[in-house]
mmJSON file of the N, C-alpha and C atoms, coordinates in Angstrom:
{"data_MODEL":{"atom_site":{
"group_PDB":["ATOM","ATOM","ATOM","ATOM","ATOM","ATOM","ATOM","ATOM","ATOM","ATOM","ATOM","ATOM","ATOM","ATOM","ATOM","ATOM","ATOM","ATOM","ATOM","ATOM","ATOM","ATOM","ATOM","ATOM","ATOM","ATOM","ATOM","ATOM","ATOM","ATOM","ATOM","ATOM","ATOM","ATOM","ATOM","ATOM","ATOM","ATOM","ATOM","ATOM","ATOM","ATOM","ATOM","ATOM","ATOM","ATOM","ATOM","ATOM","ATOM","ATOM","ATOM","ATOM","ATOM","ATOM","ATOM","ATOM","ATOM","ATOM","ATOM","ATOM","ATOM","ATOM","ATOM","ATOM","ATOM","ATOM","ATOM","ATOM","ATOM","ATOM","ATOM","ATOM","ATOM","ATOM","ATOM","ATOM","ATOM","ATOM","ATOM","ATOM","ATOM","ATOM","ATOM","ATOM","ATOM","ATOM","ATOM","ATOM","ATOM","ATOM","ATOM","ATOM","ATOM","ATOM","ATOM","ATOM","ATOM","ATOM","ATOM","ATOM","ATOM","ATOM","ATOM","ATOM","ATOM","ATOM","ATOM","ATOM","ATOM","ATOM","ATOM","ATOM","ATOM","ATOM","ATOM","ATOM","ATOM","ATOM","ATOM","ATOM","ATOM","ATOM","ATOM","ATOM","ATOM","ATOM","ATOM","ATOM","ATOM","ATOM","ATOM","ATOM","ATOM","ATOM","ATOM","ATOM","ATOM","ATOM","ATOM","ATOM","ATOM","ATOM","ATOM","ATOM","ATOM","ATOM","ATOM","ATOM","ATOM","ATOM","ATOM","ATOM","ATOM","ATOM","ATOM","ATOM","ATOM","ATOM","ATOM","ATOM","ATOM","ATOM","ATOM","ATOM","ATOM","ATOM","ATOM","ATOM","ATOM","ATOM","ATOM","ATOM","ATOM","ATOM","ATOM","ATOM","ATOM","ATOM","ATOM","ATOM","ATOM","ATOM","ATOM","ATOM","ATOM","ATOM","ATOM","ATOM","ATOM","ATOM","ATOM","ATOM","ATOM","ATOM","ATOM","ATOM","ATOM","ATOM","ATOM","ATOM","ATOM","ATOM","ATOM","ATOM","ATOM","ATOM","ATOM","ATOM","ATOM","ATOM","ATOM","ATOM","ATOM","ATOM","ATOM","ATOM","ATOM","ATOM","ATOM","ATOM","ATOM","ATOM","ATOM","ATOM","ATOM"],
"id":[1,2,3,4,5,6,7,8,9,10,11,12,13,14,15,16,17,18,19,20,21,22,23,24,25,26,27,28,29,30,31,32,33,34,35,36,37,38,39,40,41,42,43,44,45,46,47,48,49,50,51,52,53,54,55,56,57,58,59,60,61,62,63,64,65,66,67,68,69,70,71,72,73,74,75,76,77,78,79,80,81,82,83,84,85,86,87,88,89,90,91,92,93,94,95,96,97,98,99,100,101,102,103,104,105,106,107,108,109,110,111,112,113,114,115,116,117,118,119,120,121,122,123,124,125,126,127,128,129,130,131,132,133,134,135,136,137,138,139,140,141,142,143,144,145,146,147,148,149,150,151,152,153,154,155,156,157,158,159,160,161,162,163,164,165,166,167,168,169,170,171,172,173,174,175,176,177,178,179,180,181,182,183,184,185,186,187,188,189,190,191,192,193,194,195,196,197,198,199,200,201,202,203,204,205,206,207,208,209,210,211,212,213,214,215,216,217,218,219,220,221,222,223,224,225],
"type_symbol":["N","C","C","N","C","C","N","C","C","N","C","C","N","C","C","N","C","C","N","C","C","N","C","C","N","C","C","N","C","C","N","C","C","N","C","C","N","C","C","N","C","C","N","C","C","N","C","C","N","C","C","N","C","C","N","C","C","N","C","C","N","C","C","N","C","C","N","C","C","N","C","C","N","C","C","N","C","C","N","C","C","N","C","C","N","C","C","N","C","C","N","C","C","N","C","C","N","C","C","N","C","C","N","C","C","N","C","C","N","C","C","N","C","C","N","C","C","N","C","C","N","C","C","N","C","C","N","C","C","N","C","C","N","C","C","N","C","C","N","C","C","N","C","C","N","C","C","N","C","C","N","C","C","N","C","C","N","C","C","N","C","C","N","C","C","N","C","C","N","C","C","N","C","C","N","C","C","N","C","C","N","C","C","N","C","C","N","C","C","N","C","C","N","C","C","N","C","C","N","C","C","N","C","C","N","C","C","N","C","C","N","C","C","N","C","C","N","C","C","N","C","C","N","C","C"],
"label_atom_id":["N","CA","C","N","CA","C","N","CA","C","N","CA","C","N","CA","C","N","CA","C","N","CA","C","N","CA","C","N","CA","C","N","CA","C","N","CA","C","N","CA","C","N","CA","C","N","CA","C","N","CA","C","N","CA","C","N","CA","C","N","CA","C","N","CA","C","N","CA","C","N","CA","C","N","CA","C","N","CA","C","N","CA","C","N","CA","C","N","CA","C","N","CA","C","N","CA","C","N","CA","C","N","CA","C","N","CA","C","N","CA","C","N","CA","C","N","CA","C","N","CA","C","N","CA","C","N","CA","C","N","CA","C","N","CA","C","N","CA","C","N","CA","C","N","CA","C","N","CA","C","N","CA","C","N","CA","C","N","CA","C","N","CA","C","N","CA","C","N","CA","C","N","CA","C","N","CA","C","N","CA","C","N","CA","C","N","CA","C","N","CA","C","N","CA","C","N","CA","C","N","CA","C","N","CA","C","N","CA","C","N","CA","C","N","CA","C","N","CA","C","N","CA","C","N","CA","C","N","CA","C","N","CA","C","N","CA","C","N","CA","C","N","CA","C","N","CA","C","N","CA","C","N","CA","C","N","CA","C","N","CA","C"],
"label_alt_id":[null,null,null,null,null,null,null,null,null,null,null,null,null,null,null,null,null,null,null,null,null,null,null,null,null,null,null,null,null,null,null,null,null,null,null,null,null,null,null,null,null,null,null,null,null,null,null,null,null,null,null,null,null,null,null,null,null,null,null,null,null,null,null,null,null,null,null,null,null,null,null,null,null,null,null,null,null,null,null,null,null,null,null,null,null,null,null,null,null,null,null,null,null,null,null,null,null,null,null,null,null,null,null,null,null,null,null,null,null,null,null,null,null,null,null,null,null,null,null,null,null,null,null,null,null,null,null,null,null,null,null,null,null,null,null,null,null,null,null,null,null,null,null,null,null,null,null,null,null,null,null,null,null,null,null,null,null,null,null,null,null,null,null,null,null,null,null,null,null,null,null,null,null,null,null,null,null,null,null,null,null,null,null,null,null,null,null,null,null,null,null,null,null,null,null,null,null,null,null,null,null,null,null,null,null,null,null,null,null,null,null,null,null,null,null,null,null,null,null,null,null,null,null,null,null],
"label_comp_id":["UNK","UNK","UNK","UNK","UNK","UNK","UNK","UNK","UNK","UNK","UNK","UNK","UNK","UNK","UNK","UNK","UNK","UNK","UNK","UNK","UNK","UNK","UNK","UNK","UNK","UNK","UNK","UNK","UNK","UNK","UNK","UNK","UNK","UNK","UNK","UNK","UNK","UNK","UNK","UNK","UNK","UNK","UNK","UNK","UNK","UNK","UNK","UNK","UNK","UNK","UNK","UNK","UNK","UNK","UNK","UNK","UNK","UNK","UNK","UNK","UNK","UNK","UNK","UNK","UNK","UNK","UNK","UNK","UNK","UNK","UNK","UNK","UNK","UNK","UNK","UNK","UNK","UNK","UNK","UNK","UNK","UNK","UNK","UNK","UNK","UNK","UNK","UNK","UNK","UNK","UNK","UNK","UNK","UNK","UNK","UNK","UNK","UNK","UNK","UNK","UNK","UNK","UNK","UNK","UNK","UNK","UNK","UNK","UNK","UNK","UNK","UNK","UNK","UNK","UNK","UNK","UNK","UNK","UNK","UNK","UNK","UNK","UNK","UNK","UNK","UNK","UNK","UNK","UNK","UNK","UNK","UNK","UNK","UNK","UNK","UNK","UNK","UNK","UNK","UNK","UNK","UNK","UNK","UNK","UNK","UNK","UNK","UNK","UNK","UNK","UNK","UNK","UNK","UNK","UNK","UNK","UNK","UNK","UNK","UNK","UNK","UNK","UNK","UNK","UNK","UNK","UNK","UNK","UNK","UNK","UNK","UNK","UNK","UNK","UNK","UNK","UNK","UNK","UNK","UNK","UNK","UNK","UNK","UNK","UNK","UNK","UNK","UNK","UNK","UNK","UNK","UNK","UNK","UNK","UNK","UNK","UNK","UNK","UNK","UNK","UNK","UNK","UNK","UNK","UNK","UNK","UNK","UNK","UNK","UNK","UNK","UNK","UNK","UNK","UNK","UNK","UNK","UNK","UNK","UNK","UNK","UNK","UNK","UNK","UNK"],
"label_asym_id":["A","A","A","A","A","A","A","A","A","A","A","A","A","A","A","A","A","A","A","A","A","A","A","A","A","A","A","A","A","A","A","A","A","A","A","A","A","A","A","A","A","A","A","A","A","A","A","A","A","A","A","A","A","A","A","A","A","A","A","A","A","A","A","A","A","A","A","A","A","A","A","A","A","A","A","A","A","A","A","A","A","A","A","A","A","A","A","A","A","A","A","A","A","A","A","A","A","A","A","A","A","A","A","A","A","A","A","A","A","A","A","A","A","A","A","A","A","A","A","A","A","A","A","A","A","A","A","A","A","A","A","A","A","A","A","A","A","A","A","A","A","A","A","A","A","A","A","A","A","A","A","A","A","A","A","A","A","A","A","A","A","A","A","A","A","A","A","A","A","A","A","A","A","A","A","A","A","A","A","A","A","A","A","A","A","A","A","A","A","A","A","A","A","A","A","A","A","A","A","A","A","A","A","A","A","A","A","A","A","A","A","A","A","A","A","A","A","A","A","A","A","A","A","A","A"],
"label_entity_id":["1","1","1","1","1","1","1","1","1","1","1","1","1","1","1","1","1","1","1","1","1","1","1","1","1","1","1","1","1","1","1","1","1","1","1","1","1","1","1","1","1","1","1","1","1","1","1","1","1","1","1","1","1","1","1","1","1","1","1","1","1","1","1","1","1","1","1","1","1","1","1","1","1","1","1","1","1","1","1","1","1","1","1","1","1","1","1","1","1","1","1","1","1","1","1","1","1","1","1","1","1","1","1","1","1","1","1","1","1","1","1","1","1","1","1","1","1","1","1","1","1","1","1","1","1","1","1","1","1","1","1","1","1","1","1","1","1","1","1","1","1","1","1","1","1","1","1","1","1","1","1","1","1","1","1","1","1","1","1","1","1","1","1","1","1","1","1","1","1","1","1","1","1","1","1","1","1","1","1","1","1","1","1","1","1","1","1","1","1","1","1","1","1","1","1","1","1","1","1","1","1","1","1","1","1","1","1","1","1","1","1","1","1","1","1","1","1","1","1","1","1","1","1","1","1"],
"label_seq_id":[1,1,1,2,2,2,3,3,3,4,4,4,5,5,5,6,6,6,7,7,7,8,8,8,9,9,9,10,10,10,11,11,11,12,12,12,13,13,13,14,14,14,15,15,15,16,16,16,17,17,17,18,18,18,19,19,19,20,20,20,21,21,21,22,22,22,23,23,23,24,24,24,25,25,25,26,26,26,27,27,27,28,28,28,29,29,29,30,30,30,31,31,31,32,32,32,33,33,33,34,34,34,35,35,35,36,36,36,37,37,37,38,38,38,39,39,39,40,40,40,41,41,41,42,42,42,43,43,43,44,44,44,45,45,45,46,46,46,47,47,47,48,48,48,49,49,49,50,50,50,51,51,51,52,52,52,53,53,53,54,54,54,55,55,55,56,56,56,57,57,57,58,58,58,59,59,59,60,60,60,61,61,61,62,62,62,63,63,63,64,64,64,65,65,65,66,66,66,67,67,67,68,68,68,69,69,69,70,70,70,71,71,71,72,72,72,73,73,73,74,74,74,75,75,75],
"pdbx_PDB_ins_code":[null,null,null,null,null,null,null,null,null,null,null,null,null,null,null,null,null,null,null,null,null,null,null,null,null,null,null,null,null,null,null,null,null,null,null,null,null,null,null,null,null,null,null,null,null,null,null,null,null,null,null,null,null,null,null,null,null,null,null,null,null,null,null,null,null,null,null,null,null,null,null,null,null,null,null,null,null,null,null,null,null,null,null,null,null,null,null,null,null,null,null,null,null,null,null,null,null,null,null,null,null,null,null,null,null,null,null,null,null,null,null,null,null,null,null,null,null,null,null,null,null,null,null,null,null,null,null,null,null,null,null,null,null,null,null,null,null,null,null,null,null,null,null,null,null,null,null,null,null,null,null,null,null,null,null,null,null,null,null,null,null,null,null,null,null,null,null,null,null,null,null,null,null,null,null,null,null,null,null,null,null,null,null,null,null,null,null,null,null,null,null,null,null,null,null,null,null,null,null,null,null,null,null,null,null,null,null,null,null,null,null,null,null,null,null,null,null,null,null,null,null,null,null,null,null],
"Cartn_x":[0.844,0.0,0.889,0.89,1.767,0.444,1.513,1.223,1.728,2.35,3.053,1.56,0.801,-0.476,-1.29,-1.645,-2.261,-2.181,-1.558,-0.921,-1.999,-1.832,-3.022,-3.096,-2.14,-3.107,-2.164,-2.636,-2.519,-1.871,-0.716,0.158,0.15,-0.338,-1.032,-0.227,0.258,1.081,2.071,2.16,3.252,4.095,5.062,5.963,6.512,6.107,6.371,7.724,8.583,10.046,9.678,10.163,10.47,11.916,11.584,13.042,14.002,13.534,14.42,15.062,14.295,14.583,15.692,16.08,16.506,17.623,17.665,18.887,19.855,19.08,19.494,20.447,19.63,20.464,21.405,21.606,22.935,23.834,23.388,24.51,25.408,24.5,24.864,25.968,25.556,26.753,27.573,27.726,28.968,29.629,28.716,29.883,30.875,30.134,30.693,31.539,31.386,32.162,33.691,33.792,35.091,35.29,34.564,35.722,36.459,35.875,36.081,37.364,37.519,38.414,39.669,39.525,40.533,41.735,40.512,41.065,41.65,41.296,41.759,43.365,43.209,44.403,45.424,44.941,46.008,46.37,45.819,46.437,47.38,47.043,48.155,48.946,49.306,50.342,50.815,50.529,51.286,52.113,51.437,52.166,53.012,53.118,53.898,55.058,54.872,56.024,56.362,55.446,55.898,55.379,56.181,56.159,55.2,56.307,56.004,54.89,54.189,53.254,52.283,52.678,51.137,51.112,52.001,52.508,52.069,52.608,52.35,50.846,50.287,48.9,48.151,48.271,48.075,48.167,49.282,50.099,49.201,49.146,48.197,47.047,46.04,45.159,44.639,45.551,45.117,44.858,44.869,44.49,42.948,43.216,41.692,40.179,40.724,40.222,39.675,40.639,40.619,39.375,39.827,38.478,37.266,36.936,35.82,35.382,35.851,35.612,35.177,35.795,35.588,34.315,34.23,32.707,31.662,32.27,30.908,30.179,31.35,31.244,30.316,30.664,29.744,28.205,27.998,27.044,26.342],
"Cartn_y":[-1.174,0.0,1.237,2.226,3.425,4.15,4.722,5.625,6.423,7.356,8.812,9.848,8.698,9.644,9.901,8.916,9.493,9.166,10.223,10.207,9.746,9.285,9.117,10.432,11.265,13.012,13.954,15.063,16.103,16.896,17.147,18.31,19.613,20.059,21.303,22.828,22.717,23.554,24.554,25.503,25.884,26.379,26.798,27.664,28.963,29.68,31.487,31.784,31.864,32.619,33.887,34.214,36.138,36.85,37.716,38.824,38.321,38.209,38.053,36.284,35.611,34.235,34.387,34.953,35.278,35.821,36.725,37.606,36.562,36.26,35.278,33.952,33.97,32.256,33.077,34.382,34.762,34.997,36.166,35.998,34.719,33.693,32.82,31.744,32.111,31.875,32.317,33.479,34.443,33.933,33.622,33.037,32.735,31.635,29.697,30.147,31.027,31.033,31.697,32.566,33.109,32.337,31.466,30.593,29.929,29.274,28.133,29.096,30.31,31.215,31.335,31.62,31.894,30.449,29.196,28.189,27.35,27.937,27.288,28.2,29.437,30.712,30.117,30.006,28.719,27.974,26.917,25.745,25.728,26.738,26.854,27.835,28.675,29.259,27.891,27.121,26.379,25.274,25.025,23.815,24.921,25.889,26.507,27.286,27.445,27.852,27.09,25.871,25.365,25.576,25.509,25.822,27.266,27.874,29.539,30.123,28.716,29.739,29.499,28.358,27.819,28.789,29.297,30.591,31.71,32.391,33.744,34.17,33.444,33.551,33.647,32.656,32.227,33.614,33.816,35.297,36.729,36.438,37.523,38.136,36.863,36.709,37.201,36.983,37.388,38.861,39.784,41.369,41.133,40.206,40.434,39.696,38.546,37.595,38.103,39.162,40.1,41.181,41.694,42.577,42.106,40.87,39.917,40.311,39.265,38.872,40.259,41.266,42.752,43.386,42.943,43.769,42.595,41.35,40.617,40.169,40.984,41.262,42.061,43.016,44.043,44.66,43.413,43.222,43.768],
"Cartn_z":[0.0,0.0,0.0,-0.978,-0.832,-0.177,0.829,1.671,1.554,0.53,0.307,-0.452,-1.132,-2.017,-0.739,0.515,1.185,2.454,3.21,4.726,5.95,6.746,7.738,7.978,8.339,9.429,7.81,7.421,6.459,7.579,7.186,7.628,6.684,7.476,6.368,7.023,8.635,9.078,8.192,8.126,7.557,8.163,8.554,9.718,8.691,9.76,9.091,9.535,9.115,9.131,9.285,10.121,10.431,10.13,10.173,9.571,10.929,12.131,13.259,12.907,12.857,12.98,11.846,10.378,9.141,10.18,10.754,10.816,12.021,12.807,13.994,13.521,12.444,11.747,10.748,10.159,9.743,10.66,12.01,12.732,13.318,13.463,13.664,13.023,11.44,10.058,10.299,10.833,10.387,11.26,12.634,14.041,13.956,13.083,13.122,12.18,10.791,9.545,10.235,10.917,12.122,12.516,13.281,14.5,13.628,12.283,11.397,10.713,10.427,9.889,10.84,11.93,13.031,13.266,13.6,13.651,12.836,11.509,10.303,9.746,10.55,10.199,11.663,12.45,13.58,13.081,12.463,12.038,10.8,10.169,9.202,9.657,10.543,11.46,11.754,12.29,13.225,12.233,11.44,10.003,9.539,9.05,8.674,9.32,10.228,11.149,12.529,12.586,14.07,15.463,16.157,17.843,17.775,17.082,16.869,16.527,15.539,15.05,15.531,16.76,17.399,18.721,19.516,20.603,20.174,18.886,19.125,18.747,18.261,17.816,18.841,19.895,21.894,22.033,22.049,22.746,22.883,21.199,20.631,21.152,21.49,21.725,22.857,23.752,25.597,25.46,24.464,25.365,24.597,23.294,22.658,23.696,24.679,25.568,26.095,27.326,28.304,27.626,26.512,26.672,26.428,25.86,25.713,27.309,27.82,29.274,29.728,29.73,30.632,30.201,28.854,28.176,28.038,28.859,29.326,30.407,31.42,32.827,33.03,32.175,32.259,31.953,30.95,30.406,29.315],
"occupancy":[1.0,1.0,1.0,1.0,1.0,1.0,1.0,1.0,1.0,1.0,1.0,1.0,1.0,1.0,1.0,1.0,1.0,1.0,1.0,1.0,1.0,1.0,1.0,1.0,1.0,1.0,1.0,1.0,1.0,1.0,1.0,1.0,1.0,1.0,1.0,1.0,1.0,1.0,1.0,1.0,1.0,1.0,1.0,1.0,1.0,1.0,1.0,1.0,1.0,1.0,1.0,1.0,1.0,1.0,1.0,1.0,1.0,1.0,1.0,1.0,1.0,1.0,1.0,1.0,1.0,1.0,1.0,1.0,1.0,1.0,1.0,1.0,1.0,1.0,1.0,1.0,1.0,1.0,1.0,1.0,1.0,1.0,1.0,1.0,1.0,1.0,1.0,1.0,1.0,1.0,1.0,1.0,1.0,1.0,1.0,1.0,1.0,1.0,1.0,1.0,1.0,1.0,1.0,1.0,1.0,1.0,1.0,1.0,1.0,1.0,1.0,1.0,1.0,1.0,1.0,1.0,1.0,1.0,1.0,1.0,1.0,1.0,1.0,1.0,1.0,1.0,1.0,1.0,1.0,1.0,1.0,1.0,1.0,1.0,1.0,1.0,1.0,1.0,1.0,1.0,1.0,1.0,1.0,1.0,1.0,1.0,1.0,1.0,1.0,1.0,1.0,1.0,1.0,1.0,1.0,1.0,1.0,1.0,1.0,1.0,1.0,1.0,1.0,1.0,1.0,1.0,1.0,1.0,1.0,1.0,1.0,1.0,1.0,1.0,1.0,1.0,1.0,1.0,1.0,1.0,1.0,1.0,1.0,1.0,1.0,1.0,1.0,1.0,1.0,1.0,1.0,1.0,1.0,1.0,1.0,1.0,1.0,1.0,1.0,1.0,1.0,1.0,1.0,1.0,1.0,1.0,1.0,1.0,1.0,1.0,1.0,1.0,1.0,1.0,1.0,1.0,1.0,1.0,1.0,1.0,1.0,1.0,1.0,1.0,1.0],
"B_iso_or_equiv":[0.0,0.0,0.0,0.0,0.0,0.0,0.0,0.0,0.0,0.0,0.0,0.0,0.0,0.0,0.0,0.0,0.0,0.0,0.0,0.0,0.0,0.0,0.0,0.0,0.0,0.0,0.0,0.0,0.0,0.0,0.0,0.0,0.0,0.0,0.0,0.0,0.0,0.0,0.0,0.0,0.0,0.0,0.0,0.0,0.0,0.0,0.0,0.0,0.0,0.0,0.0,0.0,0.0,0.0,0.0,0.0,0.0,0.0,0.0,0.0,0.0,0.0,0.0,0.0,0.0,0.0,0.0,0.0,0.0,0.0,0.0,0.0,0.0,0.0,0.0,0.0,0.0,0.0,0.0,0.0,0.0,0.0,0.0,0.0,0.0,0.0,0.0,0.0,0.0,0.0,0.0,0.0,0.0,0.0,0.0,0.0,0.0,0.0,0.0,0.0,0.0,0.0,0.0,0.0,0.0,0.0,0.0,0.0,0.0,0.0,0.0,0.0,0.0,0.0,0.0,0.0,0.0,0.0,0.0,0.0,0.0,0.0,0.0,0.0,0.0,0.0,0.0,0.0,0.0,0.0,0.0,0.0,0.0,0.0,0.0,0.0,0.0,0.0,0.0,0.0,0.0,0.0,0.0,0.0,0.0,0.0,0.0,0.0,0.0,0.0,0.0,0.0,0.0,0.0,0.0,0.0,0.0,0.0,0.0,0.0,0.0,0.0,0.0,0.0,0.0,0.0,0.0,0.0,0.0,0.0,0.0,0.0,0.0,0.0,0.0,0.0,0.0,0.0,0.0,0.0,0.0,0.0,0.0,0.0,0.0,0.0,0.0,0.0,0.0,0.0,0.0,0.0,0.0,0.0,0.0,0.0,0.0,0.0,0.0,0.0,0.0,0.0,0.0,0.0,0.0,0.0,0.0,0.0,0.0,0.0,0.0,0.0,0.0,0.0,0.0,0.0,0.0,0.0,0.0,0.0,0.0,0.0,0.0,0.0,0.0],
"pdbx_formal_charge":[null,null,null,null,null,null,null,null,null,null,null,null,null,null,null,null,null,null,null,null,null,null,null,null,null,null,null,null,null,null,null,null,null,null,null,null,null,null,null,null,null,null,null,null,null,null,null,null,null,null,null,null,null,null,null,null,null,null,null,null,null,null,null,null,null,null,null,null,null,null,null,null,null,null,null,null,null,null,null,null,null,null,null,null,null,null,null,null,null,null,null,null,null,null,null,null,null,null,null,null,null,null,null,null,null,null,null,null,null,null,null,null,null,null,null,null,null,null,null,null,null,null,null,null,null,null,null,null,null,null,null,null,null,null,null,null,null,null,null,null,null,null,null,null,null,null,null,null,null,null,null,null,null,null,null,null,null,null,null,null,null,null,null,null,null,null,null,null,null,null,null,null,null,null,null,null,null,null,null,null,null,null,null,null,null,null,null,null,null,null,null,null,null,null,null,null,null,null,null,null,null,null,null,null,null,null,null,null,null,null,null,null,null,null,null,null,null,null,null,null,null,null,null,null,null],
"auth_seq_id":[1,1,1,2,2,2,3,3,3,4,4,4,5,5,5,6,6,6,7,7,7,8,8,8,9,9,9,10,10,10,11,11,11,12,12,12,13,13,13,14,14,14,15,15,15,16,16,16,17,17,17,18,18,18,19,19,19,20,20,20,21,21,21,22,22,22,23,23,23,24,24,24,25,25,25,26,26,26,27,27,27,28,28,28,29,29,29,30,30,30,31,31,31,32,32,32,33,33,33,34,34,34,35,35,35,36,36,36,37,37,37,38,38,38,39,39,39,40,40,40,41,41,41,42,42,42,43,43,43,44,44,44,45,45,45,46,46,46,47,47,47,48,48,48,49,49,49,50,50,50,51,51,51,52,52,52,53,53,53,54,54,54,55,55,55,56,56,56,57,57,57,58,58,58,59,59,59,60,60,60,61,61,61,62,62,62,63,63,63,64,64,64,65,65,65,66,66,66,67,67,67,68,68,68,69,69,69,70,70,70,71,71,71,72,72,72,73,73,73,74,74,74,75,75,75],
"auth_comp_id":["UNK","UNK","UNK","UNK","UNK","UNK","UNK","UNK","UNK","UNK","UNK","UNK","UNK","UNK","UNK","UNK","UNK","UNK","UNK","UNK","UNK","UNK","UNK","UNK","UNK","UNK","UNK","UNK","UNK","UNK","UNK","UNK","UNK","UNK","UNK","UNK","UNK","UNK","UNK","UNK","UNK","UNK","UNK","UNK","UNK","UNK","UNK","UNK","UNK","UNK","UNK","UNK","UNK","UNK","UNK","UNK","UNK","UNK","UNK","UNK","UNK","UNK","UNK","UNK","UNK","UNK","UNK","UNK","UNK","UNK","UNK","UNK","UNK","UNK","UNK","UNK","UNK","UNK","UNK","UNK","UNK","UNK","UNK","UNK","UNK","UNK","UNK","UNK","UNK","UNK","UNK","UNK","UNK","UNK","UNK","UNK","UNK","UNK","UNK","UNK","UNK","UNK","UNK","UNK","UNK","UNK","UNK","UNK","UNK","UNK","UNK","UNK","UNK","UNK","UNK","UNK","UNK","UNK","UNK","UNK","UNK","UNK","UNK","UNK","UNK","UNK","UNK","UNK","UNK","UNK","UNK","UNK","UNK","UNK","UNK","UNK","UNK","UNK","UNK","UNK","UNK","UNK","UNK","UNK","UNK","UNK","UNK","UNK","UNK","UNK","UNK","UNK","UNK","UNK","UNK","UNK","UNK","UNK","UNK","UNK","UNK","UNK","UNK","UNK","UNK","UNK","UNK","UNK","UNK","UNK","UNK","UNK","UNK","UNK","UNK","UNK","UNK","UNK","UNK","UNK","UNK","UNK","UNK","UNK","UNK","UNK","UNK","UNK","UNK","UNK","UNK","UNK","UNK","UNK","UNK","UNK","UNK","UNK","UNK","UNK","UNK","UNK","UNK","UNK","UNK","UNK","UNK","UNK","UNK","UNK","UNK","UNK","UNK","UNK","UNK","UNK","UNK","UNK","UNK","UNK","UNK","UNK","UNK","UNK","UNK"],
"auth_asym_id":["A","A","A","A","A","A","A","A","A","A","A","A","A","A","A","A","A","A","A","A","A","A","A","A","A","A","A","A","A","A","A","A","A","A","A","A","A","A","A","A","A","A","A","A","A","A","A","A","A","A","A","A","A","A","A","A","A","A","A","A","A","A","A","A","A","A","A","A","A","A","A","A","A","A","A","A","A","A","A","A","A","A","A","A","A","A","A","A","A","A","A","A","A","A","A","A","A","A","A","A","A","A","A","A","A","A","A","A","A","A","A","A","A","A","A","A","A","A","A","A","A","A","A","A","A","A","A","A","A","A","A","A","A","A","A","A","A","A","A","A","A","A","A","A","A","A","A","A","A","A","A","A","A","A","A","A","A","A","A","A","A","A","A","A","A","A","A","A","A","A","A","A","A","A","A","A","A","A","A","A","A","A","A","A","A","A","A","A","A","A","A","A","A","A","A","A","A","A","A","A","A","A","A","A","A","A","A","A","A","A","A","A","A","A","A","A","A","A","A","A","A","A","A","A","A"],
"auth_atom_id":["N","CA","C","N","CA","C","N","CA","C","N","CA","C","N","CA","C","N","CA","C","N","CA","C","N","CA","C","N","CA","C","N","CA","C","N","CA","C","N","CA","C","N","CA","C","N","CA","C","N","CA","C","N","CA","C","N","CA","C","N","CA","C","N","CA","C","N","CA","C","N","CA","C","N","CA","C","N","CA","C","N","CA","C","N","CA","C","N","CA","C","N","CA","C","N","CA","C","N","CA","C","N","CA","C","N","CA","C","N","CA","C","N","CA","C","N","CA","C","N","CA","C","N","CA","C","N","CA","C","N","CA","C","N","CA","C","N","CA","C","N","CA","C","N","CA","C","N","CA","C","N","CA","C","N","CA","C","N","CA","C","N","CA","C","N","CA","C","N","CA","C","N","CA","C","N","CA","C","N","CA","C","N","CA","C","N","CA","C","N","CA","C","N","CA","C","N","CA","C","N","CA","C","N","CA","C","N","CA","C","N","CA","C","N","CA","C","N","CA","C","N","CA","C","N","CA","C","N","CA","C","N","CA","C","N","CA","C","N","CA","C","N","CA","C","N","CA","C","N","CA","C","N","CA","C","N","CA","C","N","CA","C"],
"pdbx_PDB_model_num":[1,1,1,1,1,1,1,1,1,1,1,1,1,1,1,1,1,1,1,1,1,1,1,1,1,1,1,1,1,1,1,1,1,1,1,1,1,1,1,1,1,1,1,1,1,1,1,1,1,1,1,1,1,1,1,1,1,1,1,1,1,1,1,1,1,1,1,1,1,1,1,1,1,1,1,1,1,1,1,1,1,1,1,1,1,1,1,1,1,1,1,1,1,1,1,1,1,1,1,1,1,1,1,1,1,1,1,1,1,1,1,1,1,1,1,1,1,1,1,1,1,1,1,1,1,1,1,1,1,1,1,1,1,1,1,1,1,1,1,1,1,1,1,1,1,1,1,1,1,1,1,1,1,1,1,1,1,1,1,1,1,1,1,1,1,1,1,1,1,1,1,1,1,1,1,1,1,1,1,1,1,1,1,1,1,1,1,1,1,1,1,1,1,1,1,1,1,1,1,1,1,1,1,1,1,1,1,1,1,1,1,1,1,1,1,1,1,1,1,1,1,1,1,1,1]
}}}
């Protein structure tokens, strides 16, 4: 018996996307598309230069951390 021509219950629902839900799931792209950028710009620091390039990138990082943390302290 195909059951694709006719379902026991009709899902007839539609779900409305909003401009927020739209903008929410780009910021959200862009997140992931950075971390995926940053960590992918580490890893080839580090194949390409070593010890070094896996440190100073670390290094770098702590004043950018620090102000994360301070402007999320803060709220």
């Amino acid at each position: 018996m195909d059951m694709s021509q006719h379902p026991a219950a009709a899902d007839d629902s539609f779900e409305t996307v909003t401009e927020k839900d739209v903008a929410e799931k780009r910021a959200t792209n862009i997140t992931y598309a950075a971390i995926v950028a940053i960590l992918g710009g580490w890893a080839a620091s580090s194949a390409l230069f070593g010890l070094a390039g896996f440190i100073f990138p670390a290094v770098a990082a702590v004043p950018v951390i620090f102000v994360i943390m301070v402007l999320l302290t803060l709220g």
